[in-house]
N, C-alpha and C positions, 0 to 999 in steps of 0.2 A: 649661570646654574651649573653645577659643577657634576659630571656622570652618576655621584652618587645621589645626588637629589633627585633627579630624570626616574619618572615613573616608568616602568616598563612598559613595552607595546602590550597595545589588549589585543584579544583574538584577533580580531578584524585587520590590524596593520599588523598584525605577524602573517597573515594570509596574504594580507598582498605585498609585502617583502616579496616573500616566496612566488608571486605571480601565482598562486592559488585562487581559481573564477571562485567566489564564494556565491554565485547564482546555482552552479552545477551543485554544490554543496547542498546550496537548500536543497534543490530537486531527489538529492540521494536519501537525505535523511524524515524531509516531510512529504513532497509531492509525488515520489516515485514508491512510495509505499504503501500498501494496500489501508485502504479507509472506512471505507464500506463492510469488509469482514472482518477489518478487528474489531472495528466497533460489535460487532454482532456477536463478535466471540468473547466478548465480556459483558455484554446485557444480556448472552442468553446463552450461554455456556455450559457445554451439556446437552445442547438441543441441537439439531438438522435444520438445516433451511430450508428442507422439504415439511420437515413437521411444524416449522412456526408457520408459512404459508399455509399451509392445511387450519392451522388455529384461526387465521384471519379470515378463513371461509364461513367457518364456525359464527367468527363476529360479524359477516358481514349477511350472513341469514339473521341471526339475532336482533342485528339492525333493522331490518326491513321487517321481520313482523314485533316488534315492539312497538308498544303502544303505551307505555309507562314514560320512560325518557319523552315518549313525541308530544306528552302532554306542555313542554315547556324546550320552546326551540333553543333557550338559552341555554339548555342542558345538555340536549342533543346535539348540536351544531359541535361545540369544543370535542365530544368525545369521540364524535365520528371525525372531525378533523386529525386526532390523535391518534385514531386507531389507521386510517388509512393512510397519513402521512408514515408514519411508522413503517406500514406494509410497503411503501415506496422506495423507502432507503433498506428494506430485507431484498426487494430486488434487484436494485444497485449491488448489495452484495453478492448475489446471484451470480447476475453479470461478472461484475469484476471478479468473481471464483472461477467462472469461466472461459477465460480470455483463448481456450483450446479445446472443442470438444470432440474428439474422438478423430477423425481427418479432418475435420471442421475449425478454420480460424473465423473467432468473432471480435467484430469490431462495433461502436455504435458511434454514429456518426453526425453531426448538425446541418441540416437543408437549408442553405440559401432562402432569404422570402424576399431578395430584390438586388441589385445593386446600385453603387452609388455614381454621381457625375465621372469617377473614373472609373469606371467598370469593375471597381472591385466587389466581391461578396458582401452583402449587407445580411444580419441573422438578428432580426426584433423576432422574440418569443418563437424562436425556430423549432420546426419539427424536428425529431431526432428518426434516423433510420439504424433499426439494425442489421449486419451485412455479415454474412457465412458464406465463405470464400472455404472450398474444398483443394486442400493442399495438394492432390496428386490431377484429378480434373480442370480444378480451375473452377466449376460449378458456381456460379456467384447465385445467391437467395439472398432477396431483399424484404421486411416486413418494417412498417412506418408507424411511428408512436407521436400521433397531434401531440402539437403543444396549446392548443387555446387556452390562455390563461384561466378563462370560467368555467372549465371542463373542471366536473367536480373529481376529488381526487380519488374516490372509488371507484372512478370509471378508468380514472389514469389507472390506477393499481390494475384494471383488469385488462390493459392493454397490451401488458406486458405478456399474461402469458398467454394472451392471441397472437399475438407476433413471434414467441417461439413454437406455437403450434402452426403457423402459416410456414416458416421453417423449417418445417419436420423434423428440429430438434430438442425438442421437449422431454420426450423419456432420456435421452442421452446428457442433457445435461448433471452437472456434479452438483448433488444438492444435501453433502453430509453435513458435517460441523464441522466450522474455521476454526475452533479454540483448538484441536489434536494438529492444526496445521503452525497456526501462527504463535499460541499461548502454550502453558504451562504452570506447574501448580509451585513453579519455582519460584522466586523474586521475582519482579516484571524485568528488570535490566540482563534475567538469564533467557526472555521468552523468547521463542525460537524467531520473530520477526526480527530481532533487533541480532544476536548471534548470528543466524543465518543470512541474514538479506542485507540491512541496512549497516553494520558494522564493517562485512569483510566492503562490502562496495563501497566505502570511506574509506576502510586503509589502502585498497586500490590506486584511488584516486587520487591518495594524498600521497601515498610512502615517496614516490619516485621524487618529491619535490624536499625529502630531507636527507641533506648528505647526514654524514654517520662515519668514525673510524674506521677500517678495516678491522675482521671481526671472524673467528674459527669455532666452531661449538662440534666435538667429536660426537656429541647427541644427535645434532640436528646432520651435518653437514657428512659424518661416517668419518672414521677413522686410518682408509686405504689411506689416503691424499689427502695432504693436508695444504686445503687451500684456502687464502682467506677471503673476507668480501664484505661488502657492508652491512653494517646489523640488521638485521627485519626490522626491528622494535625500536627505532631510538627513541630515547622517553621524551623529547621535545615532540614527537609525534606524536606519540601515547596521553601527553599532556595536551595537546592542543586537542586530536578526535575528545576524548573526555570531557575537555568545555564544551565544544560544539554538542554533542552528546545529551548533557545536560542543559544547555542552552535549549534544545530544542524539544528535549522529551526529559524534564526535569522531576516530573512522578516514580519514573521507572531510573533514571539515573542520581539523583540527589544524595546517596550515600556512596555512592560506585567510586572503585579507588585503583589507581593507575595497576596494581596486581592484575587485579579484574578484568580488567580492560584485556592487558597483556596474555593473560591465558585464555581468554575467549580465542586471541588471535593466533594462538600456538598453536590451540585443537585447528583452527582454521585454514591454516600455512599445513598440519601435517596430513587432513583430508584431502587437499590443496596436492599436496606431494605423493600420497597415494594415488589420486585419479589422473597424474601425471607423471608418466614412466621419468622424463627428460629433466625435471626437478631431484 
């Protein structure tokens, strides 16, 4: 087979040419990206997670003296399961909205319920604890969220804000709207999750791994001294983040085109350069 017949490398073996971990990769662009609030900031958009919590109090008195739905448990059962499982993942986002609050670091944690013939941790249906560790003190506060799997899920929804009230951080929690943080009324590929968070932390991770010509821009680099250096941008970069990109969040990138890409990263590199005198 002669070079010109030889299909090009697909992403995956152009990564690891370059010794690129495409494991870190996933973790930038899917697992280290908030879940729990963006989802929230697109089903309910517009709203507080103080004010939709406050809604599910609403449904969960509405629950308990209704006597219409209790007439047919096959009724009842799916929409309370709906409504309260819901309420569970608005707390999840909660949490993970809150990962700081005020001097306060929060973490939530999974308890141990045995270990195994080699003394490692064993976690069948483990309890989770949550832990507020005061940055200047050290003050550690602990409050415990069972896990019994037949603990109905309105009881889990209310365990949560019993354990930030055994905490004493309940009023201090942030409980606005995620969509003025992470969303935007712009295309989804300009929302600020993916601009701010998940984009510059991909070209981070990647640039150092694409050489590039030497390269002078009297825009970028100033015009005293004229020194050269390797390009920010090389488009084998720009073309690889862009598949990964759309590989992974193909809703919000599916039209997105190597320009795009590149000016998201300029605004990036030049707030980059402002909030660093030595750039």
């Amino acid at each position: 087979m002669t070079r010109k017949d030889q299909s090009p490398p697909d992403i995956f073996e152009r990564l690891k040419n370059l010794e690129i971990d495409f494991e870190t990769i996933h973790r930038i662009v899917q697992s280290e990206r908030p879940h729990a609030t963006l989802f929230f900031a697109q089903w309910f958009k517009g709203r507080t997670i103080g004010e939709v919590l406050k809604h599910f109090d609403k449904w969960r008195t509405f629950l308990k003296k209704d006597f219409i739905l209790s007439l047919s448990s096959d009724v009842k059962a799916p929409v309370e399961q709906f409504v309260f499982g819901m309420e569970l993942f608005v707390w999840c986002a909660l949490i993970e909205a809150n990962p700081q609050v005020e001097q306060w670091d929060l973490q939530v944690r999974f308890l141990p319920t045995g270990e195994d013939e080699t003394g490692q941790a064993v976690y069948i249906y483990p309890d989770r604890e949550i832990v507020a560790v005061h940055r200047k003190t050290k003050e550690t506060r602990r409050a415990r969220l069972p896990a019994c799997p037949s603990r109905p899920l309105a009881v889990q929804a209310e365990d949560y804000k019993r354990a930030f009230q055994e905490l004493g951080i309940w009023d201090l929690l942030w409980k606005g709207d995620p969509s003025r943080v992470w969303t935007s009324k712009r295309s989804r590929q300009g929302w600020p999750v993916f601009t701010r968070l998940i984009i510059p932390r991909l070209y981070e991770f990647m640039a150092p791994h694409y050489k590039s010509p030497s390269h002078y821009s009297a825009k970028l680099d100033g015009a005293s001294v004229k020194t050269e250096r390797p390009a920010r941008f090389p488009k084998a970069l720009l073309q690889d983040m862009l598949e990964i990109l759309k590989m992974a969040h193909d809703y919000a990138f599916h039209d997105a085109t190597l320009p795009q890409l590149k000016a998201v990263l300029q605004r990036y590199h030049a707030k980059k350069g402002q909030s660093d005198p030595s750039k």
